[in-house]
Phi, psi and omega in degrees: 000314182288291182349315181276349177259319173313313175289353181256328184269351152299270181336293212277340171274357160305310198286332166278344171273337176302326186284332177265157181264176177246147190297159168208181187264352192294310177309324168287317159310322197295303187293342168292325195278327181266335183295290171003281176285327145321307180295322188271331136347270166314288153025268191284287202279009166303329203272321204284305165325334184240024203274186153309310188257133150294144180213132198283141185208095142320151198286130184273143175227023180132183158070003141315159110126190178321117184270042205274122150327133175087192181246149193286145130237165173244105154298318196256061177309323183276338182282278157004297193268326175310290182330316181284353209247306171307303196293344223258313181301319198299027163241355180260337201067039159219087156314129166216176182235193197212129192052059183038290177301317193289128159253097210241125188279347162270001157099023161202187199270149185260036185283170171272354163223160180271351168269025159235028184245118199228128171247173197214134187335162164277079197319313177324317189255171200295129165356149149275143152287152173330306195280004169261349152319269150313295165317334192273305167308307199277322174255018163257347152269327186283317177295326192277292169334331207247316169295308196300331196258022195212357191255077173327293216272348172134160192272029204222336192290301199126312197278122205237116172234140166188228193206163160311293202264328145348268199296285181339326199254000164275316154342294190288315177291316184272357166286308180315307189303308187276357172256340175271342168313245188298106171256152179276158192276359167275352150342323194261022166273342189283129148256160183264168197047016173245002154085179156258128160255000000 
């Protein structure tokens, strides 16, 4: 009887590492270059939608980022997207860390699963303002919502599998859904060519 369950716990783990493919840095680079370039879009058009002067900003529906073909994966999914996620702010000039105690000197979380990764100002540097807050929020649920839906085995996994135009077009919508929803009344602080202020 144990001899058929070992053997049975062979068998499935055989068959599950044949079902993930093997990793390379190539998918995280990918999946990095598009949360990046998603966030900071929106971003910019955001600023622009929400200025004194209105402005035409078409709706993005995909096709930002790495045009690299076929399907991707990631092993260090939550490290990946956090890192990307951080720089795509530090660049906006809203540093942020990740799960208030943790400070991780490379900008991202070092958690085990990505729905237990939350970022938060950076305590070294100066207040974020309201509408930068909100934003920061709003766009760490459509990016974590947008990975997650790409993560086959569960968001604790690690493993991220998807094609370029896949993640992009999941990317572009729920992020459009969570920053464009629920709007906040600090929202109406964006200016244009000032960035979130």
């Amino acid at each position: 009887m144990a001899k058929g369950a070992v053997a049975g716990a062979i068998l499935f783990s055989v068959a599950l590492s044949s079902a993930v493919p093997a990793q390379s840095d190539d998918g995280c680079d990918v999946l990095k270059e598009l949360v990046r370039t998603s966030v900071r879009t929106l971003a910019t058009e955001f600023a622009v939608e929400h200025s004194s002067v209105r402005a035409y900003s078409p709706d993005r529906s995909g096709s930002v980022g790495s045009t690299t073909a076929g399907l991707q994966s990631c092993g260090s999914t939550i490290e990946a997207t956090t890192k990307a996620f951080s720089d795509a702010l530090a660049s906006l000039n809203m540093p942020v860390s990740w799960n208030r105690s943790q400070v991780g000197r490379d900008g991202y979380c070092l958690g085990d699963d990505l729905h237990q990764c939350y970022p938060s100002q950076y305590a070294l540097l100066s207040s974020m303002r309201p509408s930068q807050l909100a934003f920061v929020h709003d766009a760490w649920m459509g990016v974590r919502s947008a990975v997650a839906s790409q993560m086959p085995f569960g968001t604790a996994s690690g493993l991220s599998q998807f094609t370029s135009g896949s993640l992009d077009a999941a990317l572009a919508r729920r992020l459009r859904t969570s920053v464009d929803g629920p709007l906040y009344p600090s929202y109406q602080g964006f200016e244009v060519g000032g960035g979130l202020r």
